[in-house]
N, C-alpha and C positions, 0 to 999 in steps of 0.2 A: 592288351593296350587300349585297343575302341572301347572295351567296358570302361574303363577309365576315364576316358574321353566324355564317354554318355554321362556318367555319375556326377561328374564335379560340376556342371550345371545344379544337380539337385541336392548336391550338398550346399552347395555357396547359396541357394535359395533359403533350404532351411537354415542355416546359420542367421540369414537377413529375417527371416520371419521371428525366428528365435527370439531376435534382439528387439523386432518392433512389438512384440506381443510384451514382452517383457518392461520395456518404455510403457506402455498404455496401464499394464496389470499397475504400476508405480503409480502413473499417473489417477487411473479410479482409486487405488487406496488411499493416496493425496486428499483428493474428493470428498470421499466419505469419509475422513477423519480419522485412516489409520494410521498407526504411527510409521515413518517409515524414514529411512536413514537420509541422509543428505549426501550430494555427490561430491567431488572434490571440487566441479566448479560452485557447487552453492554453499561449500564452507569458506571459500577467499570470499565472497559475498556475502556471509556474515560479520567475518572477521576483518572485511573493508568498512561494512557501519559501525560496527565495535568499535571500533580506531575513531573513528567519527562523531560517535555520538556524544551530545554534553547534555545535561542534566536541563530540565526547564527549573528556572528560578522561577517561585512565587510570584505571583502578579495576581493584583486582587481582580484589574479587570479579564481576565481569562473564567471563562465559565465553571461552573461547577454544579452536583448533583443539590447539595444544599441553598445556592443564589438563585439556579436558574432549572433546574429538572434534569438538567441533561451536562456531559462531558465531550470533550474532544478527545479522541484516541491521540496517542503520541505516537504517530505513523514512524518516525525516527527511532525510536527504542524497540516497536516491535518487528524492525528489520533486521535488529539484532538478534532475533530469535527465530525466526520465519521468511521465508521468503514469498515476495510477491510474486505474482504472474509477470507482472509489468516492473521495471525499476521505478525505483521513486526518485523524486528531485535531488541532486547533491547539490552542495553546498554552496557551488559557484551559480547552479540556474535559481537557487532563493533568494540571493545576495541579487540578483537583480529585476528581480520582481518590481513593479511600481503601481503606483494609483491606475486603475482602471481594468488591471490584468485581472483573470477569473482563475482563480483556484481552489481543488475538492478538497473537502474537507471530512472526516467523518467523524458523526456527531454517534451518541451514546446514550440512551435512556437509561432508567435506575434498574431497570429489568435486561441491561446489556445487548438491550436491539440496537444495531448499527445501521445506522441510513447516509449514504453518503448523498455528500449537497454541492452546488454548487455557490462560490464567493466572490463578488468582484470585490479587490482591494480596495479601499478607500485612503487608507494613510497606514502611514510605518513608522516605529520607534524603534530603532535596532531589530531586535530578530522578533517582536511583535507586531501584531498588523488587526487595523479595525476593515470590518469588511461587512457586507450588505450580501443577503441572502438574494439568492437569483429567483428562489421558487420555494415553494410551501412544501412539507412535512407530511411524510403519509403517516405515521406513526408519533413525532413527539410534536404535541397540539401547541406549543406556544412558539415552534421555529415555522415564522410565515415571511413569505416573501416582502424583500424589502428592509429584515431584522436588521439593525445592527449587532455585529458579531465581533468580540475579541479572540482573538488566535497566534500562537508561537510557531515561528518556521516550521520548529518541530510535529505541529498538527498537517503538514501540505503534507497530502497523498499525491497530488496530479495537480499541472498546470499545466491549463488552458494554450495549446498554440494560439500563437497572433495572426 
């Protein structure tokens, strides 16, 4: 019975080790790009932005590779498919964004380098928003501090506490 006693300390350890080795090994194949299944809490979190997502309509002043060099990722749609480290804005914290607030944006060159920027708002037309670059571009040469930028909800990765 004390063998018993003594054990179950070093079994309930390795069990715990087990499971935090096992977290981390997911976590580096995440990292480096392996493919690796999604848990049951990260699939109601894709299929809570799925529910959510709508299509960005057209708008000519929204950037693009041929107007401007560069793209805005639709942070919205590739929530549908991936999950962030961090949650992204829902639908109620964009709806009330206004003139002056700062939110990341990430921007896209034609060679698919991602640079995320900061935006303060300037004005809103429904779920688009003109916005002023906070700081210069280490990689796409014509996004310098100060730019005016057009942007759909669907582009906010992160907004700025107040």
């Amino acid at each position: 019975m004390s063998y018993l006693v003594n054990i179950i300390p070093f079994v309930i350890l390795g069990v715990v080790l087990f499971f935090i080795l096992k977290k981390q090994k997911r976590k580096e194949d995440k990292y480096f790009g392996k493919k690796v299944s999604f848990t049951k809490k990260e699939l109601k979190t894709l299929e809570k932005y799925k529910a959510e997502y709508t299509e960005i309509e057209f708008d000519s002043r929204l950037p693009s590779f041929k107007n401007n060099g560069f793209e805005l990722v639709d942070i919205a749609r590739s929530a549908t498919e991936m999950i962030y480290d961090n949650p992204i804005p829902n639908q109620r914290e964009k709806e009330n964004i206004e003139s002056g607030d700062d939110v990341k944006l990430k921007f896209m060159d034609k060679d698919q380098n991602v640079e995320r920027m900061w935006v303060e708002v300037a004005e809103r037309d429904r779920n688009v928003f003109k916005g002023i670059l906070k700081n210069d571009s280490f990689s796409i040469h014509n996004l310098v501090n100060e730019k005016e930028v057009w942007f759909h909800s669907n582009h906010i990765f992160e907004i700025r506490d107040k």
